[in-house]
N, C-alpha and C positions, 0 to 999 in steps of 0.2 A: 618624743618617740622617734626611733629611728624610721625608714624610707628605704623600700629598696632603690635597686638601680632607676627603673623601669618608673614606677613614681617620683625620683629625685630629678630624674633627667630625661626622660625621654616624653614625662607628662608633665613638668617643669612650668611649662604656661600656665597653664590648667590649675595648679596647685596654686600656685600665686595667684591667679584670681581668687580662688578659693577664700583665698586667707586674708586679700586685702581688698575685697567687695562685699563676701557673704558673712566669712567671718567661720571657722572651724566647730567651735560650739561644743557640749559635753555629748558623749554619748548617753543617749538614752534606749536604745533598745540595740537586744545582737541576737542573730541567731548563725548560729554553726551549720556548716555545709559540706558535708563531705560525700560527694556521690558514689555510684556504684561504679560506676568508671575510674574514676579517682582511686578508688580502693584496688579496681583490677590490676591498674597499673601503679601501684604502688605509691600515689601520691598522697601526700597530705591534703585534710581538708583547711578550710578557711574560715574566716568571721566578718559577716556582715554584719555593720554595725553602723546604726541612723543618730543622727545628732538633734541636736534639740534647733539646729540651722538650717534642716534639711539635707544635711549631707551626707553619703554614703562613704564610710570608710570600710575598705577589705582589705582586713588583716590575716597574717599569718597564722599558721595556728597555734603556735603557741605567744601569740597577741606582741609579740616586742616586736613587730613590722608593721607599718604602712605598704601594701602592694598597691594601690592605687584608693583615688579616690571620683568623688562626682556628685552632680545633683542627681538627688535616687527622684527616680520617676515613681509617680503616683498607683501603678501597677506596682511597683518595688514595696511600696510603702502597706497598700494592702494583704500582699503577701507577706510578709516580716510581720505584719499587726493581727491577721487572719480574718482582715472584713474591714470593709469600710467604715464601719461604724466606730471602730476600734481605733481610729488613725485619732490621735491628738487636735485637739483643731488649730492649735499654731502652725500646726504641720500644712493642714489646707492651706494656708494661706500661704506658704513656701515655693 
């Protein structure tokens, strides 16, 4: 999958840890985000999307971009899942 700029170079560390410590992983859960703001100003929204590694990818929206990524926090993880109880429990342990 392609990489914006912004992801390819300018989060370039970041990414490379990613991929050669934690490891990228499949996605398993996304949820679409496009806020009220977003829309005033005429932006597209986006796709959060968790990996089975604990990783957050946010993708463009119509999904052929990487715009960044990161370790999603446990707040993220709830939210995306809608409850604790909901979170995978490999995930805890991430």
């Amino acid at each position: 999958m392609e990489m914006t700029y912004h992801c390819e170079v300018q989060r370039a560390d970041r990414v490379k840890h990613i991929i050669d410590t934690i490891g990228l992983g499949q996605v398993v859960r996304e949820k679409y985000i496009h806020t009220a703001e977003q829309i005033r100003k005429g932006q597209a929204g986006k796709y959060l999307c968790i990996t089975d590694t604990g990783i957050m990818l946010v993708k463009t929206e119509d999904k052929l971009k990487i715009i960044t990524m990161y370790v999603a926090t446990y707040r993220e993880l709830v939210a995306i899942y809608g409850g604790q109880n909901k979170i995978p429990k490999y995930l805890h342990k991430r």
